[in-house]
N, C-alpha and C positions, 0 to 999 in steps of 0.2 A: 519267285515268278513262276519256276515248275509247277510247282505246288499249287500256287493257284491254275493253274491253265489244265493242271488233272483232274483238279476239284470240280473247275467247271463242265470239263469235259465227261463227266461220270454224273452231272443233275440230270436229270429227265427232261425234254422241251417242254412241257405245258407247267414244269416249275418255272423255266426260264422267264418267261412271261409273266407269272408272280411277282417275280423278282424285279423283274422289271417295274414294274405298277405301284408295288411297295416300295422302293426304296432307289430308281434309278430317276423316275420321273418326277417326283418330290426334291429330288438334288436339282436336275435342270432347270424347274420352276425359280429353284433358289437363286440360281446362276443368271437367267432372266431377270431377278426383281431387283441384283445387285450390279447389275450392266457385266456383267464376265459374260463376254463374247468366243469363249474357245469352241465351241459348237454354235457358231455363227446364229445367236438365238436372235440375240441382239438387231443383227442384221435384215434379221427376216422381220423382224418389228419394225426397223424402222423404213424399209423399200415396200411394206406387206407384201411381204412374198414368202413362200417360201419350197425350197429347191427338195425334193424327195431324193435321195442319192441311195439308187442301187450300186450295189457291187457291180462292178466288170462292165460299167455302160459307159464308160468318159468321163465320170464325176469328178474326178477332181479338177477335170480342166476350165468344169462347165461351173462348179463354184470357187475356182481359183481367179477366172474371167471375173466375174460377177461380185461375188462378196470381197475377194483376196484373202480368203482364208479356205480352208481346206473344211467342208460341212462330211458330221456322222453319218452313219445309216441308218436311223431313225424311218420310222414306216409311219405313213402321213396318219393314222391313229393316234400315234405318239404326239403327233405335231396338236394333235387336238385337244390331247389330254393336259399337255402343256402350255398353250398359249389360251385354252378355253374355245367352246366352240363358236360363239360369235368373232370374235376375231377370225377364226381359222376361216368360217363361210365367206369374210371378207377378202382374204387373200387372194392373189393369183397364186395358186399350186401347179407346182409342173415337176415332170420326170423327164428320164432317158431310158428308153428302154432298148434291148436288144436281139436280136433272135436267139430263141432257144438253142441251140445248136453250135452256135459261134462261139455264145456267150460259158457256157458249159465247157470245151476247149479252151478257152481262155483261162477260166477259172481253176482246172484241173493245175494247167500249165504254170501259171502263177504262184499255186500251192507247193505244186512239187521243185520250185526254184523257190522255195523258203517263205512265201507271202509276203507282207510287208511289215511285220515286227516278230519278237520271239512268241508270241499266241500264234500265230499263226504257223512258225517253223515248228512249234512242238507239237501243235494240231496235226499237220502233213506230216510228220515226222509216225504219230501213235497210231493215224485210221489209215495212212496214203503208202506206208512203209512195205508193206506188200504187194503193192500195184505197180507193177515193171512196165504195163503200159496201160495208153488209155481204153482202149478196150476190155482190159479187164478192168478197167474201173468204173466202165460205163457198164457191164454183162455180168460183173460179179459184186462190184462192193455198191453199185449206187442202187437203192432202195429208197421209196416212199419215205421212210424211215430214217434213215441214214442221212438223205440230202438235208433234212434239218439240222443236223449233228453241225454244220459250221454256216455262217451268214452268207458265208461266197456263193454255194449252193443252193438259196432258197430259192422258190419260183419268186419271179418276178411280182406277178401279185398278188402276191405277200402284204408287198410294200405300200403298195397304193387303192387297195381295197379292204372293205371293212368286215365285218362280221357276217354281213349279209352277201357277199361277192358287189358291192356299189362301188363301183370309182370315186374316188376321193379325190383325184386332181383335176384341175381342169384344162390341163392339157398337153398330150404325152406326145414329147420330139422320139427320135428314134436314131441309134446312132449311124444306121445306115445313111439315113440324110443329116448329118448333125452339122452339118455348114450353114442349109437352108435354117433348120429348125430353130438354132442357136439365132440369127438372126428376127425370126416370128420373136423367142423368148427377152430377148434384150431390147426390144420396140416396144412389148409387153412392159418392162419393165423402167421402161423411160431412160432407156441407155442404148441409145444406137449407134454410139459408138465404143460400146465396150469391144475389148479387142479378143476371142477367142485365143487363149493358150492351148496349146497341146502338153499335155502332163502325163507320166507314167505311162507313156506308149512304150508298147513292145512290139516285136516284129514277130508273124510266124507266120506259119502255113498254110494256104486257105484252109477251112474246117471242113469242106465239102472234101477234100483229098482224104479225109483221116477219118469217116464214118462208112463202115458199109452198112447192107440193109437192116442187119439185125439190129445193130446200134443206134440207125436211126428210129427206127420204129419204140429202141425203148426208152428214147429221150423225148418221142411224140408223146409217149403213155406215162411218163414218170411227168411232164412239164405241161398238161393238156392244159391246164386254165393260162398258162403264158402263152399257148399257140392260138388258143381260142379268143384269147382278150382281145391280141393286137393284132390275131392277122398273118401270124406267121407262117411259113412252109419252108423245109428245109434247103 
């Protein structure tokens, strides 16, 4: 399991995406035509829906509510390349998004308390092992560059915009309101009384305590299409 999570961590990103396309999305499709539901494909076929799961926004509580299973992080590209894009146009798509700033804290925080399997503890372990605090992880190790290096870190749209920067869902809650929003989504989805779980909550600090200016302004300049999509301000 080393071995793999070095291997990967030493491909270049614009392989990753190769990789992906050759040989990860071709399995899924398979997984789909044979009903295996472990990435809730299955799910999203048959509610037409389906749930865009960023890192560090709520997701697992928002597809543990919903599907009862725990969905990938798959960027809604993926969803189209796999279910074909007529179906995908008939879906209801949606996300969770979060403010750049919160979400970035969070993510840091989560890494460096091990993430949530061993790829991820030996990830934090090889790039995060230097970083004593988050400030120098935000002024010294987070680059343009770099924040690609693990999927915790990527901009938010990433996930739910295409090649051309277009929105691919059609409609983004946000986890600052995620009571209300979760409610729009599950009306949406002919379940008004799916019951909202909370999952994988942690407690910390507000994010506004932990940036001062210089840090904010390079989390404005390193994350500008996630401030600019949704609307964000620190």
């Amino acid at each position: 399991r080393r071995l793999s999570c070095l291997i990967l961590d030493g491909i270049p990103v614009p392989l990753h995406w190769w990789i992906r396309q050759r040989f990860l999305l071709p399995r899924y499709r398979r997984m789909l035509a044979r009903g295996d539901d472990r990435f809730c494909l299955c799910s999203y076929r048959e509610h037409r829906a389906i749930f865009v799961h960023i890192p560090k926004t709520g997701g697992i509580s928002v597809s543990t509510s919903l599907f009862e299973r725990e969905s990938p992080h798959f960027c809604a590209a993926d969803y189209r390349a796999i279910f074909g894009p007529t179906f995908f146009d008939q879906c209801f798509k949606f996300c969770i998004v979060r403010n750049p700033w919160d979400r970035l804290y969070s993510a840091y925080s989560f890494l460096k308390r091990g993430g949530m399997n061993q790829r991820d503890r030996y990830w934090a372990q090889r790039n995060l092992g230097d970083c004593d605090s988050f400030e120098r992880f935000v002024l010294d190790w987070l680059t343009p560059e770099s924040l690609r290096r693990c999927i915790h870190l990527l901009p938010q749209a990433d996930f739910v915009t295409d090649g051309e920067g277009r929105l691919l869902v059609d409609f983004v809650g946000r986890l600052e309101t995620f009571g209300v929003d979760f409610q729009t989504i599950r009306e949406r989805l002919g379940r008004p009384r799916a019951e909202l779980l909370h999952l994988n909550r942690s407690e910390r600090r507000d994010y506004r305590e932990i940036y001062d200016e210089a840090m904010r302004e390079r989390v404005a300049e390193l994350y500008a299409r996630d401030v600019d999509l949704f609307g964000y301000r620190f």
